[in-house]
C-alpha atoms as a printed R data frame, in Angstrom:
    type eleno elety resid chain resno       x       y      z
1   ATOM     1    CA   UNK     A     1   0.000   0.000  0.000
2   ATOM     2    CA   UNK     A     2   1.255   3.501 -1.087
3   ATOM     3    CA   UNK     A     3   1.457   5.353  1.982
4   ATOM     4    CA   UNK     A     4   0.157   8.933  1.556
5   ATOM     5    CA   UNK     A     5  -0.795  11.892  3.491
6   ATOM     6    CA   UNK     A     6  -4.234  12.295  4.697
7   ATOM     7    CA   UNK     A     7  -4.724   8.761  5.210
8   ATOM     8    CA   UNK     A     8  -5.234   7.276  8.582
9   ATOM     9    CA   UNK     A     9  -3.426   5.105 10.865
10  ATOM    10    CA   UNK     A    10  -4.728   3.571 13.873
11  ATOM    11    CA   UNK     A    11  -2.254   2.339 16.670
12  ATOM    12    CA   UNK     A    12  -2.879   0.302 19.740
13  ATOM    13    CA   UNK     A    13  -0.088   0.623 22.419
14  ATOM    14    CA   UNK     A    14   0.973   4.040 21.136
15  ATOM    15    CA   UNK     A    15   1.702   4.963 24.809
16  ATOM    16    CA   UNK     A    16   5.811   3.503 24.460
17  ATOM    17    CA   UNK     A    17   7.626   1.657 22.496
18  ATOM    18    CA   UNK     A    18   7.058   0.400 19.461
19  ATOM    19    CA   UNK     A    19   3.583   1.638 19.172
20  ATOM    20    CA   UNK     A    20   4.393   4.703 20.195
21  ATOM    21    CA   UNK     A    21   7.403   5.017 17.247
22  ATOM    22    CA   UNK     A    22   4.313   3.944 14.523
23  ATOM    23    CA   UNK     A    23   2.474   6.800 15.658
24  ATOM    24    CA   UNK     A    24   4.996   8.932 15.489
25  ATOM    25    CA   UNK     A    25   6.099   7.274 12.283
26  ATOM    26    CA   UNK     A    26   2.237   8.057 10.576
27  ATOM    27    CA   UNK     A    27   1.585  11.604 11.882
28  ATOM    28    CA   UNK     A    28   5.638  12.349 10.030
29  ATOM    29    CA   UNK     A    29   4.430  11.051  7.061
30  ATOM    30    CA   UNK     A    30   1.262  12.772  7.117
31  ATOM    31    CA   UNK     A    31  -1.444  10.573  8.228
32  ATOM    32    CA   UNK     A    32  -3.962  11.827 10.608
33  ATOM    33    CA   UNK     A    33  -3.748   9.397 13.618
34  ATOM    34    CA   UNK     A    34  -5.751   7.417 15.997
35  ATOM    35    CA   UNK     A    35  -3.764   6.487 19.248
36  ATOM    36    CA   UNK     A    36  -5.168   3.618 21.589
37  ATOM    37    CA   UNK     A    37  -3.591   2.503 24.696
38  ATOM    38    CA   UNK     A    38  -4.304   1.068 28.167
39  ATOM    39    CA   UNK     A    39  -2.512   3.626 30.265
40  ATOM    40    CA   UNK     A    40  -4.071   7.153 29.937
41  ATOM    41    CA   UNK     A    41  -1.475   9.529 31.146
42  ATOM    42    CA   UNK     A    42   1.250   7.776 28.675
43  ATOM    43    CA   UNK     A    43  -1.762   7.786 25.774
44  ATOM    44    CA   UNK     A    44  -1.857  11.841 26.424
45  ATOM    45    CA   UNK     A    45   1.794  12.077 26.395
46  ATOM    46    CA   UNK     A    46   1.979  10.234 22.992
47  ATOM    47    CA   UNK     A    47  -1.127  12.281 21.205
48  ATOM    48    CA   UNK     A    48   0.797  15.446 22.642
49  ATOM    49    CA   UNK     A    49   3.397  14.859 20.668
50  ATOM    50    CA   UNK     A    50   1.728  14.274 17.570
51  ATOM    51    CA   UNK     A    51   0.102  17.603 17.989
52  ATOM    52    CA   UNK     A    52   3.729  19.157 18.323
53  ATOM    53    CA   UNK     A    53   4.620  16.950 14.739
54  ATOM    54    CA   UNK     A    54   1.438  18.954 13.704
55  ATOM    55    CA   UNK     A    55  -0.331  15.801 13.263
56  ATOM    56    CA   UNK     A    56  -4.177  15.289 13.256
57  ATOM    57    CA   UNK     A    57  -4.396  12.804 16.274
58  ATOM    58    CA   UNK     A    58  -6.991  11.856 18.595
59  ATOM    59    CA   UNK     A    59  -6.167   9.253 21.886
60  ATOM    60    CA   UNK     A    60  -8.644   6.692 23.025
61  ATOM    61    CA   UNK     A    61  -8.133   4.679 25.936
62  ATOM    62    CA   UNK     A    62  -8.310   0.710 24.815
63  ATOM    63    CA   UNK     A    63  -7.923  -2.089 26.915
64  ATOM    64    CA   UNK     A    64  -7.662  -4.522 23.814
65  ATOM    65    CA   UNK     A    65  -8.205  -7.594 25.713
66  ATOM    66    CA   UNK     A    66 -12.216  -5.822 26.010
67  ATOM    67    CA   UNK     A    67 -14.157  -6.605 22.633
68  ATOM    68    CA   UNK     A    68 -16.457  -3.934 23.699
69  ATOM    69    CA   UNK     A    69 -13.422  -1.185 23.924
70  ATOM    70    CA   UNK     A    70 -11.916  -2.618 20.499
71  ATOM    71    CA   UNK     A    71 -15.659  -1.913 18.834
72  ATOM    72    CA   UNK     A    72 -16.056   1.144 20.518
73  ATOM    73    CA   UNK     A    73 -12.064   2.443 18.775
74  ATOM    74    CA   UNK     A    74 -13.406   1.491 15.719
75  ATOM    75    CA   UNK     A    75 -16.351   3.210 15.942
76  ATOM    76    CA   UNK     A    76 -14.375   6.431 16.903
77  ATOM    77    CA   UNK     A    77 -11.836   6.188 14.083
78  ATOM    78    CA   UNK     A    78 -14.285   5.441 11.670
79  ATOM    79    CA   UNK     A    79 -17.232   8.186 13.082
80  ATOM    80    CA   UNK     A    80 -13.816  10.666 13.219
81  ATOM    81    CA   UNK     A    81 -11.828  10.350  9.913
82  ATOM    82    CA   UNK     A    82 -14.516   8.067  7.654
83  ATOM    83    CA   UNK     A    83 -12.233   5.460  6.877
84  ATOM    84    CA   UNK     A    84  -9.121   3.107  8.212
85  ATOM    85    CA   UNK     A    85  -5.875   3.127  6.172
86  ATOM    86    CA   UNK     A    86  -3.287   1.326  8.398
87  ATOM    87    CA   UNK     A    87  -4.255  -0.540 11.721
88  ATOM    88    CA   UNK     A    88  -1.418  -1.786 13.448
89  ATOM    89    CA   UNK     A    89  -2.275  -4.439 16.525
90  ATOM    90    CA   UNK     A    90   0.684  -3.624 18.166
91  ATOM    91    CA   UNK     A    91  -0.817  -3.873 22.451
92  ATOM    92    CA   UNK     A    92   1.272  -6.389 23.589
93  ATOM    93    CA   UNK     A    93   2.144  -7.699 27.226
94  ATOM    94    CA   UNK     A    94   5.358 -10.172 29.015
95  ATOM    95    CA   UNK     A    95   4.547 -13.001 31.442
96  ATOM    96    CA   UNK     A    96   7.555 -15.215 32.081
97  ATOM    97    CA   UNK     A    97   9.774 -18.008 33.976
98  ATOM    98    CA   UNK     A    98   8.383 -22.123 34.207
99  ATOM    99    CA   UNK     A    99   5.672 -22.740 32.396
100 ATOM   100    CA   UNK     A   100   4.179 -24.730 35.729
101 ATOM   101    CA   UNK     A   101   5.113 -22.186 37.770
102 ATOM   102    CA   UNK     A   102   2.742 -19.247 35.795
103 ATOM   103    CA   UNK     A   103  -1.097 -19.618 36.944
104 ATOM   104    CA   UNK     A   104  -4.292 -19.388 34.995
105 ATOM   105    CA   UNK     A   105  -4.071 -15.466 36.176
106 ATOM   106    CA   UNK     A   106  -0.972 -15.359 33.947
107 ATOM   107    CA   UNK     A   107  -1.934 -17.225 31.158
108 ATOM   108    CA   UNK     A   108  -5.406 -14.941 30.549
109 ATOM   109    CA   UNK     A   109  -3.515 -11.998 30.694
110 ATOM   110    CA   UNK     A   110  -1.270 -12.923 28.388
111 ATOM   111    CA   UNK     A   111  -3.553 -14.324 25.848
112 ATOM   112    CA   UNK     A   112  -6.420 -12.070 26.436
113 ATOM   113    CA   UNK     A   113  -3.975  -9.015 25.469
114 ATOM   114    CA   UNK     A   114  -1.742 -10.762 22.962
115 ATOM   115    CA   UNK     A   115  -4.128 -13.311 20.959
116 ATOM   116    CA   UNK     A   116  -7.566 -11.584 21.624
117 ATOM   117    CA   UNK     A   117  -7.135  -8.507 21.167
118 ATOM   118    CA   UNK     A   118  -5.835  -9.330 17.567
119 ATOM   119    CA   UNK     A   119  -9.278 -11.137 17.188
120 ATOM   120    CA   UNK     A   120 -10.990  -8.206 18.551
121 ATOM   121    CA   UNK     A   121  -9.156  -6.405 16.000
122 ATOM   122    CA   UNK     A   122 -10.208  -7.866 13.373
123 ATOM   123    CA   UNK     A   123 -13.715  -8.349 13.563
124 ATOM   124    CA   UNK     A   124 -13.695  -4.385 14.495
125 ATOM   125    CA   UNK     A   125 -12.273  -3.172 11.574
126 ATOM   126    CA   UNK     A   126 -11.544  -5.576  8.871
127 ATOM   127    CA   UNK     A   127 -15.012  -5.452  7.345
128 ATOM   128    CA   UNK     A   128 -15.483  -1.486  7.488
129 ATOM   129    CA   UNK     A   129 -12.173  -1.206  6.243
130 ATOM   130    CA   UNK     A   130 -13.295  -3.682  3.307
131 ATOM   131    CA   UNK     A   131 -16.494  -1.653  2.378
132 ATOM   132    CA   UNK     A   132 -14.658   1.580  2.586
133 ATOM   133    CA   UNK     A   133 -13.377   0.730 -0.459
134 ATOM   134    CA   UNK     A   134  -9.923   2.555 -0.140
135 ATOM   135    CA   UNK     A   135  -6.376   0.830  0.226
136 ATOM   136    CA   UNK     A   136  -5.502  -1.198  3.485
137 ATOM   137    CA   UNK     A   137  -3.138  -2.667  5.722
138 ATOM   138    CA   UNK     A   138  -3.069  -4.264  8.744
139 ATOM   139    CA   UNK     A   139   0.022  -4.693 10.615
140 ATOM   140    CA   UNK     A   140   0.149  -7.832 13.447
141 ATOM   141    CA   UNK     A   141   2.902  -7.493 15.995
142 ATOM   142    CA   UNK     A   142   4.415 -10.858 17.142
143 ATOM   143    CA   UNK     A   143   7.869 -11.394 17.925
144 ATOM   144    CA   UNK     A   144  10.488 -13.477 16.874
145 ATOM   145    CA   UNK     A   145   9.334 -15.949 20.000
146 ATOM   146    CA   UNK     A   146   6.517 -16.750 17.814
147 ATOM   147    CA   UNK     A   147   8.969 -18.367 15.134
148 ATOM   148    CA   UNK     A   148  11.333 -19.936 17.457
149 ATOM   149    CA   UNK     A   149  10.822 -20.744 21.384
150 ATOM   150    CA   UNK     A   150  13.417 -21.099 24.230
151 ATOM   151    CA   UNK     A   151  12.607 -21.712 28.288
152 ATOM   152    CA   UNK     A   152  11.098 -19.309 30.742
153 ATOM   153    CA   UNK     A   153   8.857 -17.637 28.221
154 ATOM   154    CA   UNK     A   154   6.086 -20.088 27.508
155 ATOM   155    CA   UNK     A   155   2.898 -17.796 27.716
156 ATOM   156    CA   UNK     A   156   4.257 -15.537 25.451
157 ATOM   157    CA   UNK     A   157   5.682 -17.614 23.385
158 ATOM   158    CA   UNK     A   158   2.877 -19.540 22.742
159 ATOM   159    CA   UNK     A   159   0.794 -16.235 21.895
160 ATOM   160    CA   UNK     A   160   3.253 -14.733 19.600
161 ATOM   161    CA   UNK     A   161   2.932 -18.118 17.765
162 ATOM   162    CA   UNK     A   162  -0.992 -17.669 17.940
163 ATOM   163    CA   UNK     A   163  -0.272 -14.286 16.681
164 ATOM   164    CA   UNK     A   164   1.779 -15.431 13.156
165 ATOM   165    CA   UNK     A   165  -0.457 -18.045 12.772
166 ATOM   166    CA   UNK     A   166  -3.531 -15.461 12.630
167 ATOM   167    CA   UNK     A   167  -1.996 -13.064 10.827
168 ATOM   168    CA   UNK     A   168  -1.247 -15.323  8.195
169 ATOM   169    CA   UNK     A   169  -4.862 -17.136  7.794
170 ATOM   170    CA   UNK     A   170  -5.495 -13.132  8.128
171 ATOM   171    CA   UNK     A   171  -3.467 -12.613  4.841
172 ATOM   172    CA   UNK     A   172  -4.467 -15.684  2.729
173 ATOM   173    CA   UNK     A   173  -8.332 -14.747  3.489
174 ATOM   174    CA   UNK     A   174  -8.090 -10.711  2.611
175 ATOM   175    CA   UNK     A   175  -6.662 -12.356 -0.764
176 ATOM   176    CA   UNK     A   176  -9.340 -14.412 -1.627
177 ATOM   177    CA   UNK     A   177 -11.688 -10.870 -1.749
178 ATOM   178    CA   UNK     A   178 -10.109  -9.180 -4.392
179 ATOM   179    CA   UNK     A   179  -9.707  -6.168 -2.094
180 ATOM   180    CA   UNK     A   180  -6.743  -3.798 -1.639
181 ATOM   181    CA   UNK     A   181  -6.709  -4.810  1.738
182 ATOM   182    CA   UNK     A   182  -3.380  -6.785  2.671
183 ATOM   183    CA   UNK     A   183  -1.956  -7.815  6.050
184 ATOM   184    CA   UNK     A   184   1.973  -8.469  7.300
185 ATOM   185    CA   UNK     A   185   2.970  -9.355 10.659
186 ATOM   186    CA   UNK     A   186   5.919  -7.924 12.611
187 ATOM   187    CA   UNK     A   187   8.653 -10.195 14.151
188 ATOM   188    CA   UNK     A   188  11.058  -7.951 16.548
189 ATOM   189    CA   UNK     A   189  13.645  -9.662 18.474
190 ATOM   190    CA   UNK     A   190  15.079  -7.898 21.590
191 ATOM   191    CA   UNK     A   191  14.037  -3.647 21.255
192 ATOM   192    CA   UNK     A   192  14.538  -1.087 23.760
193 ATOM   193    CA   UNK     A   193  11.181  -1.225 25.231
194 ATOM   194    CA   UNK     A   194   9.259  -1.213 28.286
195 ATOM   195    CA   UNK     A   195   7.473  -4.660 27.864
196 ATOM   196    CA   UNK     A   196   9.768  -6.377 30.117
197 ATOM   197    CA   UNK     A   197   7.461  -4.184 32.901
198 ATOM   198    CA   UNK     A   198   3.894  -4.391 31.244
199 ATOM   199    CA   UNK     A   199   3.044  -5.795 34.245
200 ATOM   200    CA   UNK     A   200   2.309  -2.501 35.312
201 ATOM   201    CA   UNK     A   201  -1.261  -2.301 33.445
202 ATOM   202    CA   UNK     A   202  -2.403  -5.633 34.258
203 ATOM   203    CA   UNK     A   203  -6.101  -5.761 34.812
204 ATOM   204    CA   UNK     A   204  -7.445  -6.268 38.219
205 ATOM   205    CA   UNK     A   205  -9.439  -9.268 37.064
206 ATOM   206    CA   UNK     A   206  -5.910 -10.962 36.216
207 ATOM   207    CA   UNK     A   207  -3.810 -10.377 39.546
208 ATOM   208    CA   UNK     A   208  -3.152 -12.801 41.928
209 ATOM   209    CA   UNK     A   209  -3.508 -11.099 44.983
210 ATOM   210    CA   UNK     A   210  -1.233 -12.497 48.022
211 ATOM   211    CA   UNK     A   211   0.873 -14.367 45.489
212 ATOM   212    CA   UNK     A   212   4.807 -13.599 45.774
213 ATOM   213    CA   UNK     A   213   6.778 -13.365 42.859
214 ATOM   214    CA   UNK     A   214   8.406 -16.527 42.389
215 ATOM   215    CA   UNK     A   215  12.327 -17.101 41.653
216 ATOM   216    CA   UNK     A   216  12.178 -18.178 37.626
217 ATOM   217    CA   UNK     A   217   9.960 -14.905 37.167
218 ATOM   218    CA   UNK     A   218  12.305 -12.368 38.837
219 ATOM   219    CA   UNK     A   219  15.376 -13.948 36.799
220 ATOM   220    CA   UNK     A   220  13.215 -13.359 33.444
221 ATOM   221    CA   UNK     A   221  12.220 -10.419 34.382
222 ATOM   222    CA   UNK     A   222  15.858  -9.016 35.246
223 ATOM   223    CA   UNK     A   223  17.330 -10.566 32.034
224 ATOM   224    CA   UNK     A   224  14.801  -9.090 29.871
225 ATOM   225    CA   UNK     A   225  15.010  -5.670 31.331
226 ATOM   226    CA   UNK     A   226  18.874  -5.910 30.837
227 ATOM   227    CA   UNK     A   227  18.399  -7.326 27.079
228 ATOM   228    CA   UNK     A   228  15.930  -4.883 26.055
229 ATOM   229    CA   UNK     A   229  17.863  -1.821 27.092
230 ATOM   230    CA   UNK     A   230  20.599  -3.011 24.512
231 ATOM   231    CA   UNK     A   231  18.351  -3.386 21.818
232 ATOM   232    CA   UNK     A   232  17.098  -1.951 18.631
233 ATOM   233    CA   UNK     A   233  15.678   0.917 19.163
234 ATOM   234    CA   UNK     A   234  11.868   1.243 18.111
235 ATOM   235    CA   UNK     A   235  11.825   4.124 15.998
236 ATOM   236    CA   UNK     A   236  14.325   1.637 13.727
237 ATOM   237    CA   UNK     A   237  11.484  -0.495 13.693
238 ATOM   238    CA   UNK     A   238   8.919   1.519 12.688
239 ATOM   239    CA   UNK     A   239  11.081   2.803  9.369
240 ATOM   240    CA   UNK     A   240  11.257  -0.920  9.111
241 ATOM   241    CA   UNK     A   241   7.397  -1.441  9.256
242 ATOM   242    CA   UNK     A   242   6.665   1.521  6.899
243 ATOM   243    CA   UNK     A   243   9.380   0.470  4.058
244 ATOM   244    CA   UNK     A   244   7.521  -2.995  4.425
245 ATOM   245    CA   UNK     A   245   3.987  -2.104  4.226
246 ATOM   246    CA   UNK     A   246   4.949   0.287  0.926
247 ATOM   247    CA   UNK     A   247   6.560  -3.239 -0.286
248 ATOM   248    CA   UNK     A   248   3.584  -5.343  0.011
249 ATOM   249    CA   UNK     A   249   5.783  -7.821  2.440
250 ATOM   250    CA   UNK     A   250   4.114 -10.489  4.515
251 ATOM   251    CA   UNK     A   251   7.329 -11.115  6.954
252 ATOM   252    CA   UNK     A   252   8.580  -7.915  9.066
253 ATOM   253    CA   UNK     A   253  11.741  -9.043 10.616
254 ATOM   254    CA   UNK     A   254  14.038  -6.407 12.520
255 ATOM   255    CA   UNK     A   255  17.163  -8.588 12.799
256 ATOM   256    CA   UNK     A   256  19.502 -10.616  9.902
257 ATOM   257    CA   UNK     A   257  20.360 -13.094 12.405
258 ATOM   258    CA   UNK     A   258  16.903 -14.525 12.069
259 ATOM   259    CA   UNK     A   259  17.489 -16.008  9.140
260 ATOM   260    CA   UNK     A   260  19.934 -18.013 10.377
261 ATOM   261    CA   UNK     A   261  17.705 -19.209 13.173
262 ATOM   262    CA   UNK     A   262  14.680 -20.015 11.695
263 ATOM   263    CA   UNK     A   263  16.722 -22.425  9.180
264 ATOM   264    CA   UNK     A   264  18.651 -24.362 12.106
265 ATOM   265    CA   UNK     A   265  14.887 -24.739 13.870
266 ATOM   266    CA   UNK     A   266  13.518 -26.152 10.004
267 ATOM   267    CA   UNK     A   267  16.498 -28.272  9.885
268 ATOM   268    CA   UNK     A   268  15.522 -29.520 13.519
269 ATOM   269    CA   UNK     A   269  11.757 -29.431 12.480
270 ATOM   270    CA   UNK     A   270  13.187 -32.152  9.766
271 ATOM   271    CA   UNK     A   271  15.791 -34.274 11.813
272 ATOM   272    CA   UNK     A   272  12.382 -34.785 14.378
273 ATOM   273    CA   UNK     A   273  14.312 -33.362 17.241
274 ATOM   274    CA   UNK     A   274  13.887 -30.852 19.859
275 ATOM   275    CA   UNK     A   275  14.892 -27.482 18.762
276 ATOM   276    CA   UNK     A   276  18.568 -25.203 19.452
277 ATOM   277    CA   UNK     A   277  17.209 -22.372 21.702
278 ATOM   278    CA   UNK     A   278  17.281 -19.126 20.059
279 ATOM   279    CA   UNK     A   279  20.258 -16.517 20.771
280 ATOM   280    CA   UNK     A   280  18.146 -13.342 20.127
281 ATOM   281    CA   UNK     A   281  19.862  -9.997 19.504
């Protein structure tokens, strides 16, 4: 999709990070925007500065794990600017250490945000943005944890593999309507975020009150936090996402070294053995 001014880009998790850097990324290339994210004061920091790009923007507070919040963005975006250019599902939240050690608590937070609120997503704006009739693009972030898996991050894992696999049944059924509606799906590897502390905005329905954090979490949590900080930095990515989306690319890696990775977990796939751990940069 030709990316021109005037068109609009909606963003969930535009408070930091990534999402943030794709709002950012939009209102510089002239796009009015529509900024979504759980955490108000961050949200009204982000739109703020869109205002200062001189950027059309407008925040709305979205707890994407909600269907009823997802529908009610969409109806805001739409009732606002009249039609959806680029959506980017980029909310996104950490849960790690043993996979027995994480409870049910952990698991439906991580899902709920990760998995279902690309579902909610979808059925939101997918068919307005069909019948709108103007070009389309929806951009899925996953992570390169939903290619290749390692210990201590199972719940995420497992939704970032959730996440490729519906972005690509995504893909291959936009195709079959003749639209010029396409979608691609964004694998990062370690960026200098803050989703080794998304923790911070986890619902009250998902806490485990009286429960101490247990020893295989704190060391994720502390290696992550020290990874992250060395990483690509998320206004990279975004330049990355944009060049990709112009492109008409499926895959959005931000690292070579993935290459390299995902053929050593084929070749692994095909020798019927347990797969190397990833080394992610």
């Amino acid at each position: 999709m030709k990316i021109e001014a005037g068109q609009v880009a909606v963003v969930t998790g535009a408070g930091s990070g990534i999402g943030r850097a794709l709002a950012e990324k939009a209102a510089q290339s002239g796009m009015r925007v529509v900024a979504a994210d759980i955490e108000q004061p961050r949200l009204d920091d982000t739109v703020a500065a869109l205002g200062q790009i001189g950027a059309q923007a407008i925040g709305v507070r979205t707890d994407v794990s909600v269907e009823e919040d997802v529908q009610r963005l969409a109806d805001i975006a739409f009732a606002e600017f009249g039609q959806v250019n680029l959506l980017c599902n980029n909310a996104g939240v950490f849960s790690g250490g043993l996979m027995w050690e994480r409870t049910m608590a952990d698991w439906k937070w991580v899902m709920g945000v990760n998995v279902d609120g690309l579902i909610h997503a979808v059925r939101a704006f997918v068919p307005r943005m069909l019948d709108s009739e103007t070009p389309g693009h929806i951009v899925n972030t996953a992570s390169m944890g939903g290619l290749v898996t390692g210990a201590y991050s199972g719940p995420y894992f497992t939704s970032k593999f959730a996440a490729v696999g519906l972005t690509d049944c995504l893909a291959q059924d936009l195709r079959t309507t003749g639209k010029n509606v396409a979608a691609s799906v964004l694998v990062p590897s370690l960026i200098n975020t803050n989703i080794g502390t998304s923790g911070r905005n986890r619902q009250e329905r998902w806490i485990d009150r009286g429960r101490e954090a247990t020893p295989d979490a704190e060391f994720v949590e502390a290696m992550l936090a020290d990874s992250t900080a060395a990483g690509m930095s998320a206004t990279e990515v975004a330049d990355l996402v944009f060049d990709a989306v112009e492109a008409g690319n499926f895959w959005i890696p931000t690292q070579p070294s993935y290459h390299e990775q995902i053929r050593v977990r084929h070749e692994d796939m095909q020798a019927l053995r347990l797969p190397v751990p990833p080394t992610l940069d």
